[in-house]
C-alpha positions, 0 to 999 in steps of 0.5 A, a space after each residue: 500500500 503507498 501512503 500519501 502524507 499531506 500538511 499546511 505550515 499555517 498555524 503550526 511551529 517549525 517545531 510541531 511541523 518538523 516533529 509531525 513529518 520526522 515522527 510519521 517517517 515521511 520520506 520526502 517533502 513535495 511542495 505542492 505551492 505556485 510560488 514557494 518564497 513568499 515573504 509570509 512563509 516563514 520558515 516554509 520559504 522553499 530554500 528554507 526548507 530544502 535546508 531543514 528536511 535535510 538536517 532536521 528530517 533527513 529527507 528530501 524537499 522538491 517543488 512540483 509547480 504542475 501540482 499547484 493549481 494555476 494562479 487565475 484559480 487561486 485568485 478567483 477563489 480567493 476573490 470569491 468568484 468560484 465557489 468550492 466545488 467549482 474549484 474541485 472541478 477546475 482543478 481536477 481537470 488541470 490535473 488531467 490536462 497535465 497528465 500528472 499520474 503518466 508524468 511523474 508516476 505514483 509510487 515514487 511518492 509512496 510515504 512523500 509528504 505533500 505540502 502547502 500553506 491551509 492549515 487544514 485539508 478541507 478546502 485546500 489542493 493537497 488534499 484534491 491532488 491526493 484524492 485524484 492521486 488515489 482515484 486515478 492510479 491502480 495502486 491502493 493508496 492510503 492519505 493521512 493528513 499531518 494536522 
């Protein structure tokens, strides 16, 4: 069985956040972001870390942009123009459109952690990224979100 990890920084400590990956044995860190050196990331900016999974973690950090929705989507639901659902159907279909699962595969991810910025699951990408990560490949997949 592969397992996919997923978790937001937002609310967390580097602390809580580095115990949560190192303490359920994630095996590499995959930053699921458009943008991933925000000012407001804090110790999230990807340079950063790239640095801490090594030394704290000792797994690797890599930045996937195909896995981020497009920055018009992320826009229009901040602003409100899309509601959830609309976003779940949007995303999904840029999904499919990248060819994500016969792009990159799905078993070099098994116990990978995928990371972006909500603090929760609910209404936040890592969470549809797994799911069709789970729905669309022939592998049994089990997702476990780090909170």
């Amino acid at each position: 069985m592969i397992k996919l990890y997923t978790i937001g920084f937002t609310k967390k400590s580097a602390e809580k956040f580095f115990n949560l990956l190192r303490n359920n044995n994630v095996k590499q860190l995959v930053d699921v972001r458009i943008s991933n050196s925000s000012q407001l990331a804090g110790f999230a900016k990807g340079c950063d870390l790239a640095f801490f999974t090594k030394e704290i973690c000792h797994i690797p950090y890599t930045h996937i942009v195909d896995f981020a929705p497009t920055k018009e989507l992320l826009d229009r639901w901040h602003k409100q123009e899309v509601s959830w659902s609309e976003y779940e159907k949007i995303y999904t279909k840029i999904l499919t459109e990248r060819n994500i699962l016969q792009k990159y595969g799905i078993k070099k991810f098994d116990e990978a952690c995928f990371l972006c910025s909500e603090d929760t699951p609910e209404y936040c990408h890592r969470r549809l990224l797994t799911e069709y990560m789970q729905k669309h490949s022939k592998e049994d997949i089990k997702i476990i979100h780090l909170i």
